[in-house]
N, C-alpha and C positions, 0 to 999 in steps of 0.2 A: 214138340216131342217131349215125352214125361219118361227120366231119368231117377234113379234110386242117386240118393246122395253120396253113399258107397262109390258109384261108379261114376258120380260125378266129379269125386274127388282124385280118382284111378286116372281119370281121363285127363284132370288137369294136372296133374304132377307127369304123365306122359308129355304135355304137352311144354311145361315146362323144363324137361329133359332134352326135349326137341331144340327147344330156345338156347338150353346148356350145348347143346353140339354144335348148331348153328355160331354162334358166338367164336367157337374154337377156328371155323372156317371163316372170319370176319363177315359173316352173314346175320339177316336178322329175319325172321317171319313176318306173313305178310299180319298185315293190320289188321284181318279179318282170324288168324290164327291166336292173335293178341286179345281178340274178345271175345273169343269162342272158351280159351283159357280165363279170362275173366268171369265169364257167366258161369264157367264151370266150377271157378272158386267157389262163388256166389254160392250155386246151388249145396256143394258140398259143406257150407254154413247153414244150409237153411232147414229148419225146425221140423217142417212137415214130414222130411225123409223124401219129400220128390218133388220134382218143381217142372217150371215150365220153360224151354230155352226158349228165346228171340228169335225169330224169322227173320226178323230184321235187319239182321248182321250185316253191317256194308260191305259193298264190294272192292277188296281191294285194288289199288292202283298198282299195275305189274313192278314187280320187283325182283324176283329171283327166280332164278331158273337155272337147275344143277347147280355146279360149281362157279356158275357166272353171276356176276353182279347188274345191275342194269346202273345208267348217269347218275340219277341220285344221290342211291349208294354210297358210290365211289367218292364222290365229291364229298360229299358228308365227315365219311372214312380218312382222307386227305387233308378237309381241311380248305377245300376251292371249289370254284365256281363250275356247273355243269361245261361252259365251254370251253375248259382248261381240261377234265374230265377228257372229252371228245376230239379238244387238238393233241393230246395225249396215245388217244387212241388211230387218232390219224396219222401220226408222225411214228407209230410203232413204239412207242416208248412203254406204254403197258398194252400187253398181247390182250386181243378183242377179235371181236369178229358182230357182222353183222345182220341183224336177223328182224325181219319186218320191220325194217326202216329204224331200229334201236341198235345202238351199241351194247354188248354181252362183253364183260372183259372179267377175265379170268379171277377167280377169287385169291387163289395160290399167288398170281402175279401183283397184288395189289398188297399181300402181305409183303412180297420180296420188295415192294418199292417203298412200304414203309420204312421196312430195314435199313436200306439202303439211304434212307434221306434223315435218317437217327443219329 
């Protein structure tokens, strides 16, 4: 796809506005958002005034969905290990729920449990 650098630049400062919001809900874009913003930088540098984006964007590995976090994530965000993450979720300690065989645990309830262990 052949973008004007104008809009390439538009597109990635949108998208790192996206990243600025995300962050505030202890969330983060998916990896395939992260180089869509990168190429977008790219192009918005680039000389010709119009480039060509990658098709070849990988696909990312699930990770966010709404206000939910998936194990990763969480683990990450904490500090421990995905099955501390899950006996967590199991024991009701942070509110989850579960959706095609992954754990979804609340973004809100992962900030309260930072708080709470600060």
């Amino acid at each position: 796809m052949s973008i004007t650098a104008d809009d390439a630049a538009f597109l990635s400062a949108a998208l790192r506005q996206l990243t600025r919001i995300l962050d505030t809900r202890y969330q983060r874009p998916t990896p395939r958002v992260l180089e869509l913003e990168a190429q977008l930088s790219a192009a918005a540098r680039s000389v010709s005034g119009t480039t060509e984006l990658s098709a070849a964007v990988p696909v990312p590995r699930w990770r966010v969905t709404d206000d939910a976090l998936d194990v990763a994530t969480v683990a990450e965000q904490l500090g421990c290990s995905h099955e501390n993450v899950r006996a967590l979720c199991r024991r009701g300690t942070l509110p989850a729920r579960r959706q095609s065989g992954r754990w979804l645990i609340d973004a809100q309830a992962v900030a309260d449990y930072l708080e709470r262990k600060a």
